[in-house]
C-alpha positions as CSV (number, residue, x, y, z in Angstrom):
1,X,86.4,126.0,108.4
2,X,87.4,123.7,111.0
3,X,89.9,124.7,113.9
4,X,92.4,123.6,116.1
5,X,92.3,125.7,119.7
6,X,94.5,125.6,122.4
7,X,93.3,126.9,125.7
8,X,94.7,128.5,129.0
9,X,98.2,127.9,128.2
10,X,100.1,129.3,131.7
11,X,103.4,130.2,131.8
12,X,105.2,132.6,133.7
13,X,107.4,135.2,132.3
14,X,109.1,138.4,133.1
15,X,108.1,141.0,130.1
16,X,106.8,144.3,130.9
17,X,108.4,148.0,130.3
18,X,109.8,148.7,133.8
19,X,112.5,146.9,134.9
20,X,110.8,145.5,138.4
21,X,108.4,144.1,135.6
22,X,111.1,142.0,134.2
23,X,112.9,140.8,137.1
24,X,109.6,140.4,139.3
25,X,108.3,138.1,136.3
26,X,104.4,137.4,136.3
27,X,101.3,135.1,135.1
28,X,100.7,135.0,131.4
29,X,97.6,133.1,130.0
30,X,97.6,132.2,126.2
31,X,94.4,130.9,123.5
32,X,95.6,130.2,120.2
33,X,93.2,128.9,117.7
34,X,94.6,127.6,114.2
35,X,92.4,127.9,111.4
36,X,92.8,124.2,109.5
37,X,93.6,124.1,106.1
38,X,91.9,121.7,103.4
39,X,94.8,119.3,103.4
40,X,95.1,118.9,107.2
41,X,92.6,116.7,108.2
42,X,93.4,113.5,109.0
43,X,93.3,110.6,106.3
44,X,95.5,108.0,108.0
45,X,95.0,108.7,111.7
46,X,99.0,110.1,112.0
47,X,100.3,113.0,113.0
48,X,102.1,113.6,110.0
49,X,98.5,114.8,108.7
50,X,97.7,117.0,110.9
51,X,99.1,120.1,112.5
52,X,101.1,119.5,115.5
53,X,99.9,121.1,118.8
54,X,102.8,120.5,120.6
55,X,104.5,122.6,118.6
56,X,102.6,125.2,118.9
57,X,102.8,124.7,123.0
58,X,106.6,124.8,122.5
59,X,106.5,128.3,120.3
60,X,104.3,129.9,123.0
61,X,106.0,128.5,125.8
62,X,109.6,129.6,124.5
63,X,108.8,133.0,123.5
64,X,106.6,133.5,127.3
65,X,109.3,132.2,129.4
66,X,112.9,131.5,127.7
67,X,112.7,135.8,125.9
68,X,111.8,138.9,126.9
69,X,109.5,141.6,125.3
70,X,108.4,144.8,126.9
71,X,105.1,145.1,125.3
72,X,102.2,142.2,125.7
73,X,102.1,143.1,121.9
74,X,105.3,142.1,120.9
75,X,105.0,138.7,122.8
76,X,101.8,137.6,121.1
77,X,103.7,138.7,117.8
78,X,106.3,136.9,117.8
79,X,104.4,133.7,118.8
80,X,102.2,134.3,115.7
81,X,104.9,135.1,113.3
82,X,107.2,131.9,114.3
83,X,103.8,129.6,114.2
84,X,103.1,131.1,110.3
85,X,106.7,130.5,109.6
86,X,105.9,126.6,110.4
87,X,102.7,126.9,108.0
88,X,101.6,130.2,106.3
89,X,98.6,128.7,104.7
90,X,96.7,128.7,108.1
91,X,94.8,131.5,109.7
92,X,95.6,132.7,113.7
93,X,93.6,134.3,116.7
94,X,96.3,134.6,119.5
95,X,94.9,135.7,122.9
96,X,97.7,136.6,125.3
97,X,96.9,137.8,129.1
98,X,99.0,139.2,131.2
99,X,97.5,139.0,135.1
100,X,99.7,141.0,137.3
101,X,99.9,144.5,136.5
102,X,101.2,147.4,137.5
103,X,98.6,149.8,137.6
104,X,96.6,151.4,140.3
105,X,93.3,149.5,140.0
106,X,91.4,146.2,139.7
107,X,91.4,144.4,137.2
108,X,91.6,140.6,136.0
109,X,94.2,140.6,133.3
110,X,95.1,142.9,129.9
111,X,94.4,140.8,126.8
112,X,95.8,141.5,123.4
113,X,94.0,139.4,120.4
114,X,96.2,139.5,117.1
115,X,94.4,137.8,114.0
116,X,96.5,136.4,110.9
117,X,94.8,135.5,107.8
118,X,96.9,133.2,106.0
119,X,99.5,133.9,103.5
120,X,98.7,133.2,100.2
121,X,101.3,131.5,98.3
């Protein structure tokens, strides 16, 4: 199955369950990858034909920076369930990072992966 991936989308947001984690904000780091579908490869060399990657850019970026969730987990659902509202007969991996965290430690970043199959007509 062929696939479409978008990699290291960075935006920064302000999601998190404290409220310093809101109004602080932070770095979030998305990879979505959209399982094609038969019917969109390209015949005619037009968008039209394909899938649209700036719209997926625009769902990711909207829910990351312009809302606010208090769970990583939410986030990275919403972005999959607006992207399968645009085409449920395509598959998803989202994998959101979040980079500042507040936890007593070191670490890189918290990931959450959420897989969608798609939805069968």
């Amino acid at each position: 199955m062929d696939k479409l991936r978008l990699k290291n989308m960075v935006f920064y947001g302000h999601h998190g369950v404290s409220e310093e984690e809101r109004v602080l904000g932070g770095q979030y780091s998305l990879d979505i990858t959209v399982f094609l579908a038969d019917g969109f490869h390209p015949v005619d060399d037009k968008l039209t034909s394909v899938y649209d990657y700036q719209k997926i850019y625009e769902i990711a970026r909207f829910h990351t920076v312009e809302k606010q969730y208090k769970l990583i987990e939410s986030l990275g659902t919403a972005i999959v369930d607006d992207l399968q509202k645009l085409h449920q007969n395509l598959g998803y991996i989202l994998r959101l990072r979040k980079h500042q965290l507040p936890i007593k430690g070191i670490m890189d970043c918290v990931e959450v992966e959420i897989n969608r199959e798609p939805i069968a007509p």
